[in-house]
N, C-alpha and C positions, 0 to 999 in steps of 0.2 A: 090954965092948968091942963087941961085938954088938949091944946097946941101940943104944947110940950109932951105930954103922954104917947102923940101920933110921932110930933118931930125927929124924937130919939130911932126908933126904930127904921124911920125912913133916911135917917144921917150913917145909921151903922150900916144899911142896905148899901145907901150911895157908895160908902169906903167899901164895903165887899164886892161891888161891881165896878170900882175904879182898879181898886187892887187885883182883881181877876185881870183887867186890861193889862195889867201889864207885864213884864217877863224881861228875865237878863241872858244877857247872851256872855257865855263866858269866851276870851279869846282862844281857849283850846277847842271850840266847838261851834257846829254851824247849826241852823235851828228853819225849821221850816213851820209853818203856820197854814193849818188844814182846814178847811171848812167842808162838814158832811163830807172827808174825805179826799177833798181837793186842794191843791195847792193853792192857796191864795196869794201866797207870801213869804219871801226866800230871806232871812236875817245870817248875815257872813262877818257883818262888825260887830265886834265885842260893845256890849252896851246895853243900855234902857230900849224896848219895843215896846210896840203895842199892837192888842189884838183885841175880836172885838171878844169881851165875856158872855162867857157862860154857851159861846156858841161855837169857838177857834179853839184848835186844839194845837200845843207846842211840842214839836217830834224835836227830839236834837239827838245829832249825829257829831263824832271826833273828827276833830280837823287838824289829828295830830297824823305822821309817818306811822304807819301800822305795820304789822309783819304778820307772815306767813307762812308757816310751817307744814314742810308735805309731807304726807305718810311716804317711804322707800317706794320709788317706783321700778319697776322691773321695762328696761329700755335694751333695744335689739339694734345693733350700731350697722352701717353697710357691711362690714365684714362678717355679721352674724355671730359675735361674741354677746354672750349676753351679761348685761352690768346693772347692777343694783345703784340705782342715785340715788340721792338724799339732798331736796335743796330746799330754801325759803326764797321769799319776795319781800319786799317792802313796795307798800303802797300806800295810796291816800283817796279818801271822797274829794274827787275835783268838783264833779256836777251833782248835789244833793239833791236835785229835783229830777231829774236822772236817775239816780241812784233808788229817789223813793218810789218809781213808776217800774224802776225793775224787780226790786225784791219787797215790795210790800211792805208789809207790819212786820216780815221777819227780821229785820234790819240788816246787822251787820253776820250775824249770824247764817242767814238765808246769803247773804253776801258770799260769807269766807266759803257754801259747798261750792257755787259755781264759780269761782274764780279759783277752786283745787284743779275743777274740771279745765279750766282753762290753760290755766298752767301745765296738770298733768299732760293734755296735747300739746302745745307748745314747746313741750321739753322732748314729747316723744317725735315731734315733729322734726326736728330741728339736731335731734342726736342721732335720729335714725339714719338722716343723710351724710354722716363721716363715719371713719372709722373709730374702732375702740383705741388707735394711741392717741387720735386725736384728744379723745375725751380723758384722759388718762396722762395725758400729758401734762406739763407746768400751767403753760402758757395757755388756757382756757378763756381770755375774757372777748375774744371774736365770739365764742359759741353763747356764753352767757349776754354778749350784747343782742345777740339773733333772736335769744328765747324773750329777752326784754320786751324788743322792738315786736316781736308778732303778739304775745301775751296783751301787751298795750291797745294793741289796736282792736282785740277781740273784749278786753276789759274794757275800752270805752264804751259798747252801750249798756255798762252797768255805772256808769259813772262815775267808771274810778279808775285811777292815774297810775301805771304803772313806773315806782323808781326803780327798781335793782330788781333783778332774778340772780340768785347766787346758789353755785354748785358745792358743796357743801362737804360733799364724800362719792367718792363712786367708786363700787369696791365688784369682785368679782362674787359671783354665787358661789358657797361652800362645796356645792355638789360639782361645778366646774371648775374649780381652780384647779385640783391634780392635772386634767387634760388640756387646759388654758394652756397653765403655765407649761407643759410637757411641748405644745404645739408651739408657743415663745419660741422655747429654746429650740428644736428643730429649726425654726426659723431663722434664728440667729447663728446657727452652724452653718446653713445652710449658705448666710450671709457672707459666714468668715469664710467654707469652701471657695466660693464665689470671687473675696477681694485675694485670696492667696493664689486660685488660680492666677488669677490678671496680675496680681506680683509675679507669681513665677513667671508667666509667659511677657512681662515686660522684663525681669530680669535677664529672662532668654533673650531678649531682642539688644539690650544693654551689650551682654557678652558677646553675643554673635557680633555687633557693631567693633567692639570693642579689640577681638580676633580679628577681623579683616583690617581695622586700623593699624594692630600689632605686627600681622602678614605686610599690609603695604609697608608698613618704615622699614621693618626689618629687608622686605626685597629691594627697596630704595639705597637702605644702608651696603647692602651685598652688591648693587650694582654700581655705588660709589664706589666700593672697598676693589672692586674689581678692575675697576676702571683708574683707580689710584694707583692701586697694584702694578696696571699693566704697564702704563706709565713710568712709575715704578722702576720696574725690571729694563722697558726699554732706556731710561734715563742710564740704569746701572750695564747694561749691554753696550750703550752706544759711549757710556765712559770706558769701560773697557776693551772697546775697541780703538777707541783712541791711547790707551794706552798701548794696547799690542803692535798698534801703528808704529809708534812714537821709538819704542823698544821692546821688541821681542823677546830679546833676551831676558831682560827682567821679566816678562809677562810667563813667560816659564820656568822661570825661577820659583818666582810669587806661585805659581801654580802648583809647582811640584812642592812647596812648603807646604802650603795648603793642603795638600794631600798626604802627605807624611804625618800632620800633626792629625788628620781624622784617620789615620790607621794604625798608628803606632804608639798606642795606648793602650792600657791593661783592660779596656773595655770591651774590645775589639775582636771577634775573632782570630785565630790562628791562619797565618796567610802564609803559602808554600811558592815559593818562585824560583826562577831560578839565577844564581849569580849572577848572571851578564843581562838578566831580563832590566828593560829602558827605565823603569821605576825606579834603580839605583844610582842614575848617573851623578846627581846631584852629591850621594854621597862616597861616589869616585873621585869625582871630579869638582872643581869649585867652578868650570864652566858647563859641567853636565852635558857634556859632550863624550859620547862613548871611545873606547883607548882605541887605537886601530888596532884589527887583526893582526897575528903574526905571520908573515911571508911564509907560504908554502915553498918547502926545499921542493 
């Protein structure tokens, strides 16, 4: 009976320091096992552990994607526009033994201020060297890779794994946008001044090209026309010299036609000659050969 009296108490002991030994590790979370302090013992697989009781203590840390959200930081770009970000991180505990030499008992909490600080440098590092259309622009994920990759490498010796830095908003300060945006637009007049000049003065070079092309055809065409011309006339000289060879008579006939029908028209001035003058013979004569004089008694 007395066995039994002691038995009980030291059977209920046994199950309280077996049950103390042991601990579950859930798959969302990684567990470290301290002794006086010290790491004795890193558990990363979900499952049944063991530690020893009553002396190991069980820390557990998330071993999910965590995020992180920044207070607005006020960022000074190469240009010296100044721009209000607003971004977050995601990240994860890679090395929890790491992680538990750097921030202590504070955990995640002591975690998230130095890794604001990390960030907040790394953003101001990394925006300070472009300008503000860079950051302001669509196309952002070169500058968000830059702040990734340096943050990462400053976050490793906290033991933790940088995914994404992501820009979030980046807007101009209230008290600067009137003179931002005012300084834009100067800029962009300045721009159009700029491609209208080089349009006009390429236009000018168009035209100017365009006038000496028109000059040369046209004095090309003038000294065909000239040279056809001359031709021309000599073709029409050297026929009508074969004609006046051939027959005179007719070449003055034809002649004096010609000449009758461009003067004696209602268009024409008034023409005074007189009777016997050579211009009539034609219409004396049907050989236009002047009559002879009459013999002087």
């Amino acid at each position: 009976m007395r066995k039994s009296v002691y038995l009980i108490p030291i059977l209920a002991l046994a199950v309280i320091i077996g049950l103390s030994s042991i601990f579950i590790v859930d798959e969302r979370e990684k567990a470290l096992v301290l002794r006086f302090g010290r790491v004795v013992q890193v558990q990363e697989t979900p499952g049944l552990a063991f530690k020893m009781p009553l002396v190991d203590e069980v820390v557990r840390y998330s071993d999910l994607i965590l995020s992180r959200d920044l207070d607005p930081i006020s960022v000074t770009p190469e240009d010296q526009r100044i721009l209000i970000v607003d971004a977050f991180a995601r990240y994860r505990i890679e090395d929890v033994t790491k992680f538990r030499q750097a921030v202590g008992d504070g955990g995640e909490t002591a975690a998230g201020r130095s890794l604001d600080r990390i960030l907040d440098d790394g953003i101001r590092e990394v925006l300070g060297s472009v300008t503000s259309n860079d950051i302001l622009s669509v196309d952002r994920a070169a500058l968000m890779q830059r702040i990734r990759d340096r943050t990462d490498l400053r976050a490793d010796n906290l033991g933790l794994a940088i995914i994404d830095v992501r820009l979030k908003r980046t807007d101009l300060p209230p008290e600067n946008q009137t003179a931002t945006f005012a300084r834009m637009i100067a800029e962009r007049d300045e721009e159009a001044a700029d491609l209208r000049a080089r349009g006009s003065e390429a236009r000018q070079r168009i035209e100017a090209a365009a006038d000496r092309t028109s000059a040369e055809l046209l004095a090309d065409a003038n000294r065909d026309a000239l040279i056809t011309r001359g031709e021309a006339d000599g073709e029409r000289n050297r026929i009508f010299a074969e004609a006046f060879g051939a027959d005179p008579e007719f070449f003055e006939f034809y002649r004096s036609m010609t000449a009758y029908q461009n003067s004696l028209n209602a268009d024409n001035s008034t023409m005074v000659l007189s009777p016997d003058n050579e211009f009539f013979n034609y219409l004396k004569s049907d050989t236009g050969l002047a009559p002879p004089a009459a013999a002087e008694e």
